[in-house]
C-alpha positions as CSV (number, residue, x, y, z in Angstrom):
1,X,0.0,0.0,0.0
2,X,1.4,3.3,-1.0
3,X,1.7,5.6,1.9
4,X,2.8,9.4,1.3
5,X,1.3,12.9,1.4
6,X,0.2,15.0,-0.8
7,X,2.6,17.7,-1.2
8,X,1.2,21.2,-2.2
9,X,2.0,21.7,-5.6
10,X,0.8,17.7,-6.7
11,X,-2.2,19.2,-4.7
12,X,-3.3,22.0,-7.1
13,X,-2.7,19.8,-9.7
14,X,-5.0,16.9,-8.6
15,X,-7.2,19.8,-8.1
16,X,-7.2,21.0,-11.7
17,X,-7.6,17.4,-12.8
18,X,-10.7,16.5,-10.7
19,X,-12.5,18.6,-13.8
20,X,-11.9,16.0,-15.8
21,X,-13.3,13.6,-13.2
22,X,-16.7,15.3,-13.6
23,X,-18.8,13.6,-16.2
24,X,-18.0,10.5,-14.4
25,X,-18.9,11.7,-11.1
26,X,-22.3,13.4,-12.6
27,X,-23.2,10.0,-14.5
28,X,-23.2,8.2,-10.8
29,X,-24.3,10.4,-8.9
30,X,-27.6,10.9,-11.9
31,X,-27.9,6.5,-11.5
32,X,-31.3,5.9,-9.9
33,X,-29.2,2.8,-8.2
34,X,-27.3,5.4,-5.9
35,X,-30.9,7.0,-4.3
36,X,-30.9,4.1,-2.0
37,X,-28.2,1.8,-0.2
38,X,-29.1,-1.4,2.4
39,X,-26.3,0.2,4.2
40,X,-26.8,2.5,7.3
41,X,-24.5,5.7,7.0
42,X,-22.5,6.5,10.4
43,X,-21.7,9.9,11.0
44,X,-19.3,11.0,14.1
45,X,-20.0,14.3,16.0
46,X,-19.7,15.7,19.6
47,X,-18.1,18.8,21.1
48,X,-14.3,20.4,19.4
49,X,-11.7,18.9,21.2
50,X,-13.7,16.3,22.5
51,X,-11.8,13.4,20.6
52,X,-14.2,12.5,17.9
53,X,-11.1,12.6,15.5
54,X,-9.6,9.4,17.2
55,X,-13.3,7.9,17.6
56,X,-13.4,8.4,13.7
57,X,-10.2,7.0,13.1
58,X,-10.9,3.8,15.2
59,X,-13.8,3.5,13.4
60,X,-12.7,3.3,10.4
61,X,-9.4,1.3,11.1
62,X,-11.8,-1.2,12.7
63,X,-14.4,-2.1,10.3
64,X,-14.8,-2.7,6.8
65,X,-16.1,0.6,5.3
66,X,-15.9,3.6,3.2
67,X,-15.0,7.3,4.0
68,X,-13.4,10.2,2.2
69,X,-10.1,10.4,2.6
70,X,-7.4,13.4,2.0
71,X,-7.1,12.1,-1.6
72,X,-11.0,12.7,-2.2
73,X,-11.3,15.6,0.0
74,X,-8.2,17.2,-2.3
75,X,-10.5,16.3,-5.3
76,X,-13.5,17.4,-3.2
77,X,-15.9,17.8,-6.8
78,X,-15.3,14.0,-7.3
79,X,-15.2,11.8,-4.2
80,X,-16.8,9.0,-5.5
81,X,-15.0,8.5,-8.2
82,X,-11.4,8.6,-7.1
83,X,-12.8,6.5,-4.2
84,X,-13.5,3.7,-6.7
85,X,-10.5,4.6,-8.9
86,X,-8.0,4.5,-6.1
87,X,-9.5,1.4,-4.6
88,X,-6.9,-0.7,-6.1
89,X,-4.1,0.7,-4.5
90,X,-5.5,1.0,-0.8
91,X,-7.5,4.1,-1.0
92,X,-10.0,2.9,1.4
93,X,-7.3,0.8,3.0
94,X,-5.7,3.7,6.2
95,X,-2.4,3.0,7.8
96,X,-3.2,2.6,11.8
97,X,-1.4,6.0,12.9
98,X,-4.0,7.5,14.5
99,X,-2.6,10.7,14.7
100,X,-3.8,13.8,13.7
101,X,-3.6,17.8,14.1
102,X,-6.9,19.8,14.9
103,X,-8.8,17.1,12.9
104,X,-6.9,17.2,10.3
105,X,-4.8,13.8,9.2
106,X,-1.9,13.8,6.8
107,X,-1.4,10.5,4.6
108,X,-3.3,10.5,1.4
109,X,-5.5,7.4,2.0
110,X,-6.1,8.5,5.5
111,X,-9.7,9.2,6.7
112,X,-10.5,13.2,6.1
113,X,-12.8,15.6,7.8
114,X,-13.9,16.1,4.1
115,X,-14.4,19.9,4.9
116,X,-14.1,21.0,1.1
117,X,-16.4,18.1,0.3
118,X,-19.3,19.2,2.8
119,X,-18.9,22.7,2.3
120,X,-20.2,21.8,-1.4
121,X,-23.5,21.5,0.9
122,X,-23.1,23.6,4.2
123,X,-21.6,26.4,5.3
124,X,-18.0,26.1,6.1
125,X,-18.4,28.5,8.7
126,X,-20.6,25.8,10.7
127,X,-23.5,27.9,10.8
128,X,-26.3,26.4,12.4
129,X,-29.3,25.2,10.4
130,X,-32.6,24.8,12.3
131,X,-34.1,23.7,9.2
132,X,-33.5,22.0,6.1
133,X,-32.2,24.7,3.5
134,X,-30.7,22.6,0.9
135,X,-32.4,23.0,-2.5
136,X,-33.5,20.0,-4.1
137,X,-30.4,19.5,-6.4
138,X,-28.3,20.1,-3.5
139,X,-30.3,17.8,-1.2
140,X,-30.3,14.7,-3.7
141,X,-26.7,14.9,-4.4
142,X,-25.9,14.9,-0.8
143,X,-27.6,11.7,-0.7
144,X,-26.5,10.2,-3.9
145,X,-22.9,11.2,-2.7
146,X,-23.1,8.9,0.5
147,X,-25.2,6.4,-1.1
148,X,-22.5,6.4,-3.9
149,X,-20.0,5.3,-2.0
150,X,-21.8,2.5,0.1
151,X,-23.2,1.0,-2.9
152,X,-19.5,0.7,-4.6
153,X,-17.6,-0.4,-1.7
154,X,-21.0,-2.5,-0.2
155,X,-19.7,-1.2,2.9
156,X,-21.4,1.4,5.3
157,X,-19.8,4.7,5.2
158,X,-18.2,6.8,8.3
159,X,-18.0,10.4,8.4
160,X,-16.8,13.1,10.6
161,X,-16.7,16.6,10.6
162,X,-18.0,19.1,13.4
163,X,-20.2,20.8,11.0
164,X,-22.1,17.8,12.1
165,X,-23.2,19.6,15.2
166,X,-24.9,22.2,13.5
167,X,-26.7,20.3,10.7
168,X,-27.7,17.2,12.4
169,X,-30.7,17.6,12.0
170,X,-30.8,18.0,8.3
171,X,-28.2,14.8,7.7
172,X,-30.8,12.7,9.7
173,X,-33.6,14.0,7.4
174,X,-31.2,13.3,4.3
175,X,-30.8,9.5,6.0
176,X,-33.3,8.5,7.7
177,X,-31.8,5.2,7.9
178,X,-28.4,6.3,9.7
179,X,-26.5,6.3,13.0
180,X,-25.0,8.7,15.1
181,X,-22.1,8.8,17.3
182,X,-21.5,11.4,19.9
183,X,-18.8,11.6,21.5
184,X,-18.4,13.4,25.0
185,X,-15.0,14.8,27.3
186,X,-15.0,16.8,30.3
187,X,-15.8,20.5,29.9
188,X,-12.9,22.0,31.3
189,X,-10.1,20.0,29.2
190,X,-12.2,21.2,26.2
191,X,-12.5,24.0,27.1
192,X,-8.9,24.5,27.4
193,X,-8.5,23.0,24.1
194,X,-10.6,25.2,22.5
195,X,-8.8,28.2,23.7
196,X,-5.1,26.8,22.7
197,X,-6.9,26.2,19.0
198,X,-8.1,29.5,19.0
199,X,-4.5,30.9,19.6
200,X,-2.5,28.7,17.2
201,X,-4.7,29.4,14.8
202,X,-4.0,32.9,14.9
203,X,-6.3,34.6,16.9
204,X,-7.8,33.8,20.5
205,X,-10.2,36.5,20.1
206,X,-11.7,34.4,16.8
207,X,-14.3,31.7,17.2
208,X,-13.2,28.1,16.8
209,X,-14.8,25.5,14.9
210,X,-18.8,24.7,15.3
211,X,-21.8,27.0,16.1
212,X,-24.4,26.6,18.3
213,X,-27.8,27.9,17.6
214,X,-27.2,30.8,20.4
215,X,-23.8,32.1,18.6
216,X,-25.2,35.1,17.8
217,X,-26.6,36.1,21.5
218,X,-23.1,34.4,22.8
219,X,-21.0,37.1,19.9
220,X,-23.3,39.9,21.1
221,X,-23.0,38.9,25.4
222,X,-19.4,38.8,25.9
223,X,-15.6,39.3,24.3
224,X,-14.1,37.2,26.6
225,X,-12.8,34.4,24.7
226,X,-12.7,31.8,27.8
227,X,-16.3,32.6,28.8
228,X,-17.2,32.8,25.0
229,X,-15.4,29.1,25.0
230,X,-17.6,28.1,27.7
231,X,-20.6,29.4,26.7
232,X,-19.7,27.2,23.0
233,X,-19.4,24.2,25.1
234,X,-23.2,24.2,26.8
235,X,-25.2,25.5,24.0
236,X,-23.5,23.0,22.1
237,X,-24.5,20.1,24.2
238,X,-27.7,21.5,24.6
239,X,-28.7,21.3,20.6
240,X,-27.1,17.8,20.9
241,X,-29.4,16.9,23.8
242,X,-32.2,18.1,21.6
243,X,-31.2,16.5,18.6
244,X,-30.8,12.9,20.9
245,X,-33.9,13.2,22.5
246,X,-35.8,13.4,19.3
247,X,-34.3,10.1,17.8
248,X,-35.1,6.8,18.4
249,X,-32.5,4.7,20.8
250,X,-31.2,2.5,18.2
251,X,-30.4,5.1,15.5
252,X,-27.3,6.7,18.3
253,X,-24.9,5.9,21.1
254,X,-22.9,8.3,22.9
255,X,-19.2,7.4,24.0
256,X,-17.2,9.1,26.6
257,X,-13.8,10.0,25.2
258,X,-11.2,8.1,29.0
259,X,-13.3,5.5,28.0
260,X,-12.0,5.6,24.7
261,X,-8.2,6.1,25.8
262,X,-8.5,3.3,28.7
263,X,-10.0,0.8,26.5
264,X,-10.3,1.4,22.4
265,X,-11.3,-1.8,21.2
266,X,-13.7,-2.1,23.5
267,X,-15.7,1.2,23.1
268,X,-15.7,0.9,19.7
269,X,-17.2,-2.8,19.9
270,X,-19.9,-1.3,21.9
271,X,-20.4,1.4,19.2
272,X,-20.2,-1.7,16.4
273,X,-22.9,-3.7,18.5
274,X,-25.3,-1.3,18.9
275,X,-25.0,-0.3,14.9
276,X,-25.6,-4.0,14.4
277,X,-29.1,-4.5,16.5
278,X,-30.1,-1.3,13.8
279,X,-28.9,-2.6,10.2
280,X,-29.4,-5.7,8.6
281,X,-26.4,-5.9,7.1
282,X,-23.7,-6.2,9.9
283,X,-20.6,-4.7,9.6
284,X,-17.3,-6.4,10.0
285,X,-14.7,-5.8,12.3
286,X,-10.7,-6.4,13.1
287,X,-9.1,-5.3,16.2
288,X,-5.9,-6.5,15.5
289,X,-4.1,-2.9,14.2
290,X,-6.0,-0.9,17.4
291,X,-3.8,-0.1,20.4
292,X,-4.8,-1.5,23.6
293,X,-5.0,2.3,25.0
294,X,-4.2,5.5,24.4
295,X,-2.6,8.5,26.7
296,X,-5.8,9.9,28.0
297,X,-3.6,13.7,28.5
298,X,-3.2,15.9,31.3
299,X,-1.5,18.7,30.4
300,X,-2.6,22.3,30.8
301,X,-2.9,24.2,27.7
302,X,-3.5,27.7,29.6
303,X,-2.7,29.6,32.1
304,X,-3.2,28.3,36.0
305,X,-5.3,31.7,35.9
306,X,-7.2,30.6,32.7
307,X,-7.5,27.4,34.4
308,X,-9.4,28.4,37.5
309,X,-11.5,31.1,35.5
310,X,-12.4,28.7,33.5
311,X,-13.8,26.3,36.3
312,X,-16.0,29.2,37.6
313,X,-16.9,30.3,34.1
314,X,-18.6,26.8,33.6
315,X,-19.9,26.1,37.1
316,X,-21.3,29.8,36.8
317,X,-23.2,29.0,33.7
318,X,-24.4,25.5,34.4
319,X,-27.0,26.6,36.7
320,X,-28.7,27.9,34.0
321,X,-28.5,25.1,31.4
């Protein structure tokens, strides 16, 4: 299996090429045989920082499935077909690293957040969406997309991307027949998180990563990026307690992310059980590349003063959630 990444210059190239990829991607995307799959769709979501990244990637390196990887996320007009294309060489086949940077992985045939290729459908920004807005064009190619895949690889396939948070609602009305996983951390280490990713990337004062459906009041109420941080982290896991409450027990499961660290295989078997009680096509599963645990981190990414505010901040604003 080749294993490299894609340096920036063979990047814009693919880039340029994936025009040429068009007509075939348009002729499967138009067959009637991709508006249905037997396959149930998993998609990954939870709070930034939380370790859904890892939960994805254990997923994927687990099971027999399909995802985007950085290949088809670089070609992000054609996914399906450099999927199938790169098939042959282990383009649905990652290497067990399980490493990654702000959700972002690095090997070509690794699994991708697929920003570029869900940002053909939502807003990158991670808006939230109370309600389906996606034309109908829009909306059957999202589902021809997914279904696409499954039906090539006969395979369910796994997403991730935080986006998830703030259009769950519209992916379950896309796929009815799908299952979620959340995945949950302690609010103070994300918190913390949240604010280290706001400062390396560029700017603590700038939000980081998903919306919640009160961004605007939390924008408007306060500057202060830790309380802003912590007022992310409830609203957020409020519209996921809303979204969870409104669909049925075997369509979800929610994992806790020391769980995940202590014992990988596992959680993830528990995640793989419950997905099999909802689809009649059970997917397969191999352990054997998973690590028996993970370091489950304790380091401080602010400030001992950041730290305790932080604590207060949340405590504070719990009562009222």
């Amino acid at each position: 299996m080749l294993r490299y990444r894609i340096p920036y210059r063979i990047g814009m190239i693919l880039k340029k090429m994936q025009y040429f990829c068009l007509p075939f991607e348009n002729k499967q995307l138009c067959s009637s045989k991709n508006r249905y799959s037997e396959y149930y769709p998993i998609f990954v979501l939870g709070l930034p920082r939380a370790g859904s990244t890892l939960v994805y990637q254990l997923l994927v390196n687990s099971s027999e499935c399909c995802y985007f990887s950085n290949l088809a996320t670089t070609m992000h007009l054609s996914p399906v077909t450099v999927s199938r294309v790169t098939k042959i060489i282990g383009g649905q086949n990652p290497p067990p690293t399980f490493q990654s940077r702000y959700g972002n992985t690095s090997l070509w045939n690794e699994p991708s957040v697929g920003v570029s290729i869900w940002g053909r459908w939502f807003p990158l920004n991670q808006t939230f969406m109370k309600k389906n807005n996606l034309n109908t064009k829009m909306f059957d190619e999202l589902r021809s997309t997914i279904y696409g895949m499954q039906n090539i690889f006969s395979a369910p396939f796994i997403g991730k991307w935080q986006g998830f948070n703030s259009v769950s609602g519209v992916m379950n009305e896309a796929f009815p027949k799908c299952f979620f996983v959340r995945v949950k951390r302690d609010y103070k280490s994300v918190a913390q998180s949240i604010l280290k990713a706001r400062e390396d990337t560029g700017n603590v004062q700038t939000w980081f990563s998903s919306r919640t459906s009160a961004y605007n009041e939390i924008i408007a109420s306060t500057h202060d990026p830790v309380r802003q941080a912590c007022l992310q982290i409830l609203n957020l896991e409020k519209d996921l307690d809303d979204f969870f409450s409104n669909i049925s027990k075997n369509k979800k499961i929610t994992v806790d992310y020391a769980d995940v660290c202590h014992n990988p295989s596992g959680a993830i078997t528990k995640v793989f059980e419950r997905y099999n009680n909802l689809n009649n096509k059970l997917i397969k599963t191999n352990f054997e590349e998973i690590p028996k645990t993970f370091v489950l981190s304790d380091r401080k990414n602010v400030s001992t003063l950041e730290e305790i505010k932080i604590e207060k901040t949340i405590s504070e604003l719990s009562e009222h959630f």
